[in-house]
C-alpha positions in Angstrom: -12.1 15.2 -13.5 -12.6 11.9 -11.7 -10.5 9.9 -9.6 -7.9 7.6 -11.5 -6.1 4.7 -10.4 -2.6 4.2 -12.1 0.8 2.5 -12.0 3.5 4.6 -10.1 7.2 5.1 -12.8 9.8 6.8 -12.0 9.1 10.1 -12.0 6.6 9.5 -8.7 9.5 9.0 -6.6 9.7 12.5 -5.1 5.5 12.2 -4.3 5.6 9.0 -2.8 8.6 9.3 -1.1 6.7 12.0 0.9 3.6 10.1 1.0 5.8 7.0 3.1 7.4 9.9 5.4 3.8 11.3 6.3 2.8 7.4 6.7 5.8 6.7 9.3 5.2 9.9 11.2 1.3 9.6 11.4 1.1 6.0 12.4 4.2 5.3 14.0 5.5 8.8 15.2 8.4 8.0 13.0 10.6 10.2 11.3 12.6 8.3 8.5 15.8 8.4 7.3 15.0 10.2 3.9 17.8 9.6 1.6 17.6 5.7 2.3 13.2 5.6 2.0 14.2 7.5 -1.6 16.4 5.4 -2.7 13.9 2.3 -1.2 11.3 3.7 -3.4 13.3 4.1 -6.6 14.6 0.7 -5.6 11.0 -0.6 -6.4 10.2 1.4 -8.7 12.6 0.1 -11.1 12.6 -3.8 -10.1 9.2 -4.7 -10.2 9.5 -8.4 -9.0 10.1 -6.4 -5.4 6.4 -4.8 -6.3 4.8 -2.3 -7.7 3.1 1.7 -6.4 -0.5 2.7 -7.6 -1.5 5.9 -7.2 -4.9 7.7 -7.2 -5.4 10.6 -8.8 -7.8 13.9 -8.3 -6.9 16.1 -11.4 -3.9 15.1 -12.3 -2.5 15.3 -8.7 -1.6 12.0 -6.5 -3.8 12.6 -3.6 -3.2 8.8 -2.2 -1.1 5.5 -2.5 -0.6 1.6 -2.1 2.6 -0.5 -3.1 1.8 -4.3 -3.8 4.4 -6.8 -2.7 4.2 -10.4 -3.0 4.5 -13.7 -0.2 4.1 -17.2 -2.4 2.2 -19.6 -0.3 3.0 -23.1 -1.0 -0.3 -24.6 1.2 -2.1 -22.4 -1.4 -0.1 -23.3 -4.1 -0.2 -19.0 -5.1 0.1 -15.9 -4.3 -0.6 -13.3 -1.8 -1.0 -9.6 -2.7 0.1 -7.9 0.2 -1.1 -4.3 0.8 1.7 -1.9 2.1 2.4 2.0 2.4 -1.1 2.9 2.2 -1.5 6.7 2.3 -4.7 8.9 1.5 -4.0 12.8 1.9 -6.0 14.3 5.2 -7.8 16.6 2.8 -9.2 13.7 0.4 -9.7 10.9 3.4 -13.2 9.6 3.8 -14.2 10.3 -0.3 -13.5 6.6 -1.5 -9.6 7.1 -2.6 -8.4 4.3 -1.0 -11.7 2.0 -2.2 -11.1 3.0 -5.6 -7.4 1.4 -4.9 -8.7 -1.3 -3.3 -11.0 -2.2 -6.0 -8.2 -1.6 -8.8 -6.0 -4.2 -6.5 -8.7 -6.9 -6.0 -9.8 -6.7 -9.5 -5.8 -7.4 -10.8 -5.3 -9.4 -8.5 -8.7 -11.7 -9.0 -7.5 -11.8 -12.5 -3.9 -13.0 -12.1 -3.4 -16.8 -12.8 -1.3 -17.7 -9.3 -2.9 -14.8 -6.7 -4.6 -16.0 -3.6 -5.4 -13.2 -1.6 -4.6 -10.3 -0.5 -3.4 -8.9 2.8 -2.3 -5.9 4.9 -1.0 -5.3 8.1 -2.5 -2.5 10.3 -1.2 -0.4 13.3 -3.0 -2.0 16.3 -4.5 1.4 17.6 -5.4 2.1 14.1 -9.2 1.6 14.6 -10.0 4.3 11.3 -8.2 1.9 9.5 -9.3 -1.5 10.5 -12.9 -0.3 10.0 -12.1 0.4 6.6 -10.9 -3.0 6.0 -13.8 -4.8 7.3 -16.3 -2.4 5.5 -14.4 -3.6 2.5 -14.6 -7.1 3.2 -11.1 -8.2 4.4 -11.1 -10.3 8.1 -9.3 -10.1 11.2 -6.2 -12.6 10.6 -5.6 -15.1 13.5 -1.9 -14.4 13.1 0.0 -12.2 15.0 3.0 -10.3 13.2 6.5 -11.3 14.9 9.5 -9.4 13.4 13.5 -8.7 13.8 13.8 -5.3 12.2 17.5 -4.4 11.3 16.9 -1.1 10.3 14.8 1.4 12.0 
C-alpha cells in the first residue's frame, strides 16, 4: 500500500502523543511531562483554530507527523503556516515521509485564500534537518528565535 497523507482526529492522540515525546528526547534530550503533552495534543485536536496534525501513513500505520499552526502577518496582509512537531520514525527516515507531508502542506496551503508562507523552526545542531529544508526549497530566515518559556 502506498504512503498516505491524512488529517489526525481524536483517536491519534495516543500515536502522536508518542511521536512529540520521541521528538523532545531526540532533539532536545527532553523528557516531557506526559499527562500535560496528552492533554496538549487532544487540546488541538479538538479546537482546530489552535491547528491541526497530519499524519503519514505506511499501511495503515502512522509512521510520521506534522501539526500546522497559524501566525497572521499584518505586512503580508495573511497567513503563515507554521511547521511544528515534525516526527518521521528512524525506520522510515530518508524514504520521502516527510516530503510527502510537505507537499500535502504547501499544496493546502497554496490553495488557501489568506496563506502566505509557511515556516519551521529547526534545532540549531540539527544539520539532517536543515538540509532537508533547503532540498525542499524553504531558506535560511534572517530572524533569530527569542523566547520566555513558562513551562518546560
Amino acid at each position: 500500500m502506498p504512503l498516505s497523507i491524512r488529517q489526525a482526529t481524536i483517536a491519534d492522540a495516543p500515536v502522536i502523543t508518542r511521536f512529540n515525546a520521541l521528538i523532545a528526547e531526540e532533539t532536545e534530550h527532553l523528557n516531557l511531562d506526559q499527562h500535560r503533552l496528552r492533554a496538549g495534543v487532544e487540546s488541538l485536536l479538538r479546537d482546530s483554530s489552535k491547528g491541526i496534525y497530519f499524519l503519514a501513513e505506511l499501511d495503515g500505520i502512522p509512521v510520521g507527523q506534522t501539526m500546522i499552526t497559524y501566525e497572521w502577518s499584518d505586512w503580508r496582509n495573511g497567513t503563515f503556516w507554521w511547521l511544528q512537531s515534525v516526527y518521521v520514525e528512524k525506520t522510515a527516515r530518508g524514504t520521502g515521509v516527510f516530503r510527502a507531508l510537505f507537499n500535502h502542506i504547501q499544496s493546502l496551503a497554496s490553495a488557501h485564500g489568506d496563506s502566505c508562507g509557511l515556516r519551521l523552526y529547526v534545532e540549531r545542531n540539527n544539520g539532517r534537518a536543515r538540509q532537508t529544508y533547503t532540498r525542499l526549497g524553504m531558506k535560511y530566515s534572517k530572524y533569530d528565535l527569542y523566547e520566555m518559556d513558562f513551562v518546560l
